[in-house]
C-alpha positions as CSV (number, residue, x, y, z in Angstrom):
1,X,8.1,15.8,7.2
2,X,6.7,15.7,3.7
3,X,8.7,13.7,1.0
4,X,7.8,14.2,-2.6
5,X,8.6,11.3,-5.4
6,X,7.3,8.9,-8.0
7,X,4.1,11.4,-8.0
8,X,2.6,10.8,-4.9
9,X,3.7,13.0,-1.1
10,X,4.6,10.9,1.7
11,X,4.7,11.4,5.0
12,X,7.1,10.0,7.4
13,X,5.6,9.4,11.5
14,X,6.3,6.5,13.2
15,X,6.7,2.9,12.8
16,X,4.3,0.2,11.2
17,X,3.0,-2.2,13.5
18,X,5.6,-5.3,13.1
19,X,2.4,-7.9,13.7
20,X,0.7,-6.2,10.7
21,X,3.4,-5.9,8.2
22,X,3.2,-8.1,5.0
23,X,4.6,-8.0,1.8
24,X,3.2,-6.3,-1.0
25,X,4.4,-6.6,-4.9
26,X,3.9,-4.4,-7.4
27,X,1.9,-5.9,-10.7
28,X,4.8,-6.5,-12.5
29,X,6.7,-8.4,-9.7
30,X,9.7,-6.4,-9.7
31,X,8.8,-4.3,-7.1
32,X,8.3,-5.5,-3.5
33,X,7.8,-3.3,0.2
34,X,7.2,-4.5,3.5
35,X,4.7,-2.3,4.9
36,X,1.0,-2.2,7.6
37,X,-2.1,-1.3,4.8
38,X,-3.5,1.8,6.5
39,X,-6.5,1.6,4.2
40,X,-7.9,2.6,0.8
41,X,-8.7,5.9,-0.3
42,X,-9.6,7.5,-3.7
43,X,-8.2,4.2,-5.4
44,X,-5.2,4.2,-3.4
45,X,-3.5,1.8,-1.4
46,X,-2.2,2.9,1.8
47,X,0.8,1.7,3.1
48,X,3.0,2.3,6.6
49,X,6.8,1.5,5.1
50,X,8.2,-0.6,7.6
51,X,11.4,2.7,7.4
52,X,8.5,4.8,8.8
53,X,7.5,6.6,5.6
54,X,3.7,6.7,4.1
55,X,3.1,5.7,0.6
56,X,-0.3,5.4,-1.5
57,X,0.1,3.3,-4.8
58,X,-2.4,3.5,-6.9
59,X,-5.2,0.0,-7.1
60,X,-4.0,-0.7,-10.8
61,X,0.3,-1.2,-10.0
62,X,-1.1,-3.5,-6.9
63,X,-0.3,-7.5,-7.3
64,X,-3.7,-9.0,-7.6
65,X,-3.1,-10.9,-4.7
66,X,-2.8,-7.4,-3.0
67,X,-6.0,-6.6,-4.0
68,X,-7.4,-9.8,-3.0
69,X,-6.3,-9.0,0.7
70,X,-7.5,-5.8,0.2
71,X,-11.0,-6.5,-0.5
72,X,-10.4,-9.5,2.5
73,X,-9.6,-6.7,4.8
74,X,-12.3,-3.9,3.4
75,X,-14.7,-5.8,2.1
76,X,-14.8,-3.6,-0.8
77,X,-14.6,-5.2,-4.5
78,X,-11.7,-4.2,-6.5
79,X,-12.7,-5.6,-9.4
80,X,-11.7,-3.6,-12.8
81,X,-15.0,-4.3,-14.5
């Protein structure tokens, strides 16, 4: 099933993989999800919604200490400069 909103499709299959599930905050700290990172794609982060539905935020809304588990996890540099 595709879901359109906030500007980006999403796409609902399955369930998250509880083990991998953390916390991730928005830059502004208002916004928080518990989801799996899928990956990183065309300055996107991929998230698994822990309510089954996909989501890619874009690098710049991410909480830096997102990004810093993102590169962690990648081993690509996020850095804006």
């Amino acid at each position: 099933m595709l879901i359109r909103g906030e500007g980006s499709a999403m796409l609902t299959q399955g369930y998250p993989d509880s083990a991998k599930v953390r916390t991730w905050t928005d830059r502004s700290g208002s916004f928080k999800v518990e989801a799996e990172f899928l990956g990183l794609k065309d300055g996107k982060i991929h998230l698994h919604k822990v309510n089954g539905v996909k989501i890619a935020v874009p690098v710049p809304k991410m909480a830096i200490e997102d990004l810093e588990y993102v590169e962690r996890v990648t081993g690509v540099s996020l850095d804006d400069d």
